[in-house]
N, C-alpha and C positions, 0 to 999 in steps of 0.2 A: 802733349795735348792740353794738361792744364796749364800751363806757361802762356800757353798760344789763347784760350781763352779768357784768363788774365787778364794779358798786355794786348792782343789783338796781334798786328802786324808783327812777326819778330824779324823779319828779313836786312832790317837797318840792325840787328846786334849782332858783336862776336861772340860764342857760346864755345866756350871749351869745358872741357874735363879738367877737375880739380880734385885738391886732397886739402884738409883743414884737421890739421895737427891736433892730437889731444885732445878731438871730441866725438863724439859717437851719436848718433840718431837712434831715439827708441820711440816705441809710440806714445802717444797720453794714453792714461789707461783708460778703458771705455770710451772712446773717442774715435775719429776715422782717419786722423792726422797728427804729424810727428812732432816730437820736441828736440831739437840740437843742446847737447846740456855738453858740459868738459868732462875728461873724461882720461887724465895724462896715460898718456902709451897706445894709445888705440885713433884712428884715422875716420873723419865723417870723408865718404867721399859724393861726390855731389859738381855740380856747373858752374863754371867764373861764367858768368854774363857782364859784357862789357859794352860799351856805346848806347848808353840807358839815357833816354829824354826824359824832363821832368816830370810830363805826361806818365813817362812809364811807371816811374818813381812811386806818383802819388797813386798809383792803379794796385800797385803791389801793396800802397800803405795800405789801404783801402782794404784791401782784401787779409791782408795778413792783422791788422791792427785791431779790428771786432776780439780780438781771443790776446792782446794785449803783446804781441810779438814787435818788435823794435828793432829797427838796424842798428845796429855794432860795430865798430871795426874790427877787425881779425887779419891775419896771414893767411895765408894758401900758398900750398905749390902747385904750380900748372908749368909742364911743360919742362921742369925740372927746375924750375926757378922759383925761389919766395915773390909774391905779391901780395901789394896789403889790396885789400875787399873787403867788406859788409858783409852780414849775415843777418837772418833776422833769428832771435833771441828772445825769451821771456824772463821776468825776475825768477830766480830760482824759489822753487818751492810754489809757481805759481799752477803747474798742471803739476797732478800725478804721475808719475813713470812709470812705465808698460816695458814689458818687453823688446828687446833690439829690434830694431823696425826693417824691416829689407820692402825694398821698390816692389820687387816681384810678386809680394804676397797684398800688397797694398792695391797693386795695379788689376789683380785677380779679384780681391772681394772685397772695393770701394771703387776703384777706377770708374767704370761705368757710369755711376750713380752720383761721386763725387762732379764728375763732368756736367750731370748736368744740374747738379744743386750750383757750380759756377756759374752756371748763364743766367738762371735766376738772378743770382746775389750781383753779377756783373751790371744787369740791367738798373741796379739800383748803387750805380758807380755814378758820383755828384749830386744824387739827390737823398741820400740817406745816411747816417750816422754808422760808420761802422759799429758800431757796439751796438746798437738797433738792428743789423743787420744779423749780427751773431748772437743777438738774444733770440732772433727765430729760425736761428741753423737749424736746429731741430725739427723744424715744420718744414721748413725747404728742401729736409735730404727725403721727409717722407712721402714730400710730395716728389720729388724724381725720383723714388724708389720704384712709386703706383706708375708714373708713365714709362718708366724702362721695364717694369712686370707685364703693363700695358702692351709695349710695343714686341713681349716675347713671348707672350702665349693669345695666339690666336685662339676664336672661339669657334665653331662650327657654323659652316654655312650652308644650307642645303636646301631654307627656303628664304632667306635674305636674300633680294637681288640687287641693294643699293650699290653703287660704285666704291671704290676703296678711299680713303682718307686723304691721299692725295691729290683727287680731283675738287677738293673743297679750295676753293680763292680765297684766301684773306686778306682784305683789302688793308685794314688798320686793327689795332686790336691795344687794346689799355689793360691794366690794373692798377684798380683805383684806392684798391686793400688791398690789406698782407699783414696777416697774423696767425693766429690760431689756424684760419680759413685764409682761401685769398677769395678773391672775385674778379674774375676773367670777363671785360667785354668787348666782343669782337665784331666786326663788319666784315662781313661774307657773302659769299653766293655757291651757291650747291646746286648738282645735277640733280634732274627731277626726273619724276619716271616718265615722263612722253617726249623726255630727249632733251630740251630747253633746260635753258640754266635760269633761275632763282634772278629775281632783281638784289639789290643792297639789301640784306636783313642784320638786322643789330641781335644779338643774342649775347648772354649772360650766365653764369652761372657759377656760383660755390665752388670750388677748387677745394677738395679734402684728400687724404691719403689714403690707403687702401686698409678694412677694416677684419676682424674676424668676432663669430659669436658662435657663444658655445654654451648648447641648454645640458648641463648636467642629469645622466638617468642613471638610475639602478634598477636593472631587469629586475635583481631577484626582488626585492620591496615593490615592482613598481613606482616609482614614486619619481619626482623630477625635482631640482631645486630654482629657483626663481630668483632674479633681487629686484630691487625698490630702490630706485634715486631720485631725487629734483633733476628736472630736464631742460633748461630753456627753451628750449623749441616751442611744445606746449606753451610753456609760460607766456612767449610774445607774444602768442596766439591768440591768447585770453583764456586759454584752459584754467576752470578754476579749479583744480585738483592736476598741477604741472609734477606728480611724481609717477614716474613710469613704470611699470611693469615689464623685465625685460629679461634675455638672458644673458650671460656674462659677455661681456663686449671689448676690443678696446680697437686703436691702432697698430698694424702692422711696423713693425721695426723696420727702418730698411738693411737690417744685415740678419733678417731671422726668417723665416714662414711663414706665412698664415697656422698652420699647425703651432709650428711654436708660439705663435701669439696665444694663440689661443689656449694652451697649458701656462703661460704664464700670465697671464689675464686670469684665469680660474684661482692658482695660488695668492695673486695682490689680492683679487676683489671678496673671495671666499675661503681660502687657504686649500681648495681641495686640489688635491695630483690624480686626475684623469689618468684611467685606462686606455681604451681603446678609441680615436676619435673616427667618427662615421661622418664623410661628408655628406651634406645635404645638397647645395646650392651653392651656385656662385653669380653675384649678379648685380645689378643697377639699381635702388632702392626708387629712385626720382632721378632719371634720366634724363632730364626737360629743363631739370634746373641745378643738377649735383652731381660732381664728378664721383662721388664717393661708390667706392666698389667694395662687394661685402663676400668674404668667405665664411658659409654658416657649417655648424657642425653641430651633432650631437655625440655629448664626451659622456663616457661608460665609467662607474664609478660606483664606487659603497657612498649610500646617504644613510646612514644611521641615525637615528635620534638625536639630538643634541648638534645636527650640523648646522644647522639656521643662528643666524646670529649677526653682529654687525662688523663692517669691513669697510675695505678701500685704503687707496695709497692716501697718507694726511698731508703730503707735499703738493698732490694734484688736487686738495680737497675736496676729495671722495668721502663721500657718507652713502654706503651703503647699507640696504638690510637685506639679508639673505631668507628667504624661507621656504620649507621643506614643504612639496602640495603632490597628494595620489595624482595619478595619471587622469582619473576622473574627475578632478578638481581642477585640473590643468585644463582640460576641454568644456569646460564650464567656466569659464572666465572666458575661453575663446567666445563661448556661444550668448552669453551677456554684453559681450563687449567691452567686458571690465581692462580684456587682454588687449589691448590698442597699440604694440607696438610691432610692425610689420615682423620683422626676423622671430620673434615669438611666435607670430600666430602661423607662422610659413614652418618653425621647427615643429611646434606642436601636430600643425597640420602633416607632416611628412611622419614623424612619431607614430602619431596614428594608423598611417598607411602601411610603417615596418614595425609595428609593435611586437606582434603575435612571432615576426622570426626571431627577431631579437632577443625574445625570451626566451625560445626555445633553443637558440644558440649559447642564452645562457646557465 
């Protein structure tokens, strides 16, 4: 499947089964894909593909060449006979090495997700610098992490009566950006509720990856922790005070949980290892104009004195401040409005509502 999304048509190639002597496939380490490195006595086995158009060539370079991988020549046996073939190769020493890599396991917990971070980066076959393209690998798998999490947990319908996702026409549809964010603008027509379909409408909107946030509490202290960053949002805005009040936040990995994000989002930004997480909510912050989907939690925890303090990863630079506020303190920023960041005032506001078990569960 990803060969096929690639190259496109493969029906003009011959594809057999092959063996390539002396070298072995393991993973990069931390990575969602493999390195062929030498490896004397041991067998990479893997596909001769043959009757490759230039076309196909430069699709493959394309795709393979962002992360600095190179065709080679090599042998192969296919078929019980040595043939010389290509392979694509990096300088050694140039990834880390992981683990022996097998299909099966790769096909289980990247396959999906790798599939469709392809179509993306495919889309941007001739008009993008591979090395541009794998400088925002990272934003591309997490954005087909959110639409493949998207397309496998339905949400409840019991008073929604709009039509399902497939009866929306897209007539054209661009992205005009692709970074951080992308920005998706599409030309459509949607069913309406008195049965008529919609004329042409242009719609727009933020393409982000799926998020988790998690307000740290300690029943027995009562008390909650908070942090403080510079936010561009605000800032564009003309906010003249752009540092946010907010609870520990980050993006979802695409090979992890929202849970899990959310205890290791707590450890970069604050160093603290969460208890027990309580979910809150799950849901659309600005639906109108942002794909961004947010899993909130409140994570159970010792805040002791001395937990406030300053954090974040210095690679993504992150400046953060952490600080230690009573639960009455907390709801007092809500009620001034000092507390202006949606997931904050929805945690504290749900806190509120489960405080009294909370504590007596604790």
């Amino acid at each position: 499947p990803l060969l096929r999304l690639v190259m496109g048509d493969l029906s003009h190639l011959q594809i057999d089964a092959a063996d390539l002597p002396d070298h072995a496939v393991h993973w990069v380490r931390d990575q969602s894909f493999p390195v062929i490195i030498e490896a004397p006595a041991q067998v990479a086995k893997g596909l001769l593909v043959g009757g490759l158009t230039t076309r196909d060539i430069a699709r493959l370079d394309f795709y393979e060449g962002g992360y600095d991988y190179a065709l080679v020549p090599v042998e192969v046996i296919a078929g019980g006979v040595l043939k010389a073939s290509q392979v694509y190769k990096t300088a050694e020493g140039r990834w880390p090495v992981g683990a022996p890599w097998i299909l099966g396991d790769w096909a289980r917990d990247w396959g999906p997700v790798v599939l469709l971070a392809a179509t993306e980066m495919m889309a941007d076959f001739g008009r993008r610098d591979p090395h541009e393209v794998a400088r925002r690998y990272p934003q591309i798998l997490q954005r087909a992490a959110s639409r493949l999490r998207a397309a496998q947990s339905a949400s409840p319908r019991t008073l929604r009566q709009g039509p399902p996702r497939d009866s929306i026409e897209v007539i054209t549809s661009r992205r005009p950006y692709s970074e951080f964010f992308a920005l998706d603008e599409i030309d459509l027509r949607f069913p309406m509720f008195d049965g008529t379909v919609s004329p042409p409408v242009t719609r727009a909107a933020f393409v982000a990856g799926d998020a988790a946030t998690v307000l740290p509490y300690d029943p027995v202290h009562d008390r909650v922790l908070v942090i403080e960053q510079f936010r561009f949002g605000p800032y564009v805005r003309g906010d003249l005070h752009p540092w946010s009040l907010e609870p520990i936040a980050g993006r979802v990995d695409p090979n992890e949980t929202p849970e899990a994000a959310a205890r290791r989002e707590a450890i970069e930004e604050t160093g603290l290892v969460l208890d027990k997480l309580l979910p809150i909510a799950r849901y659309y912050p600005s639906p109108g104009a942002v794909s961004e989907y947010l899993f909130s939690f409140i994570g159970l925890c010792d805040l002791p004195d001395g937990t406030a303090g300053l954090g974040g990863v210095a690679a993504e630079a992150e400046d953060i401040r952490a600080q230690l506020l009573s639960f009455d303190e907390l709801m007092l920023l809500v009620a001034s409005g000092e507390a202006e960041n949606g997931p904050l005032i929805l945690s504290a506001l749900w806190l509120q509502r489960e405080r009294d078990l909370i504590r007596r569960g604790a």
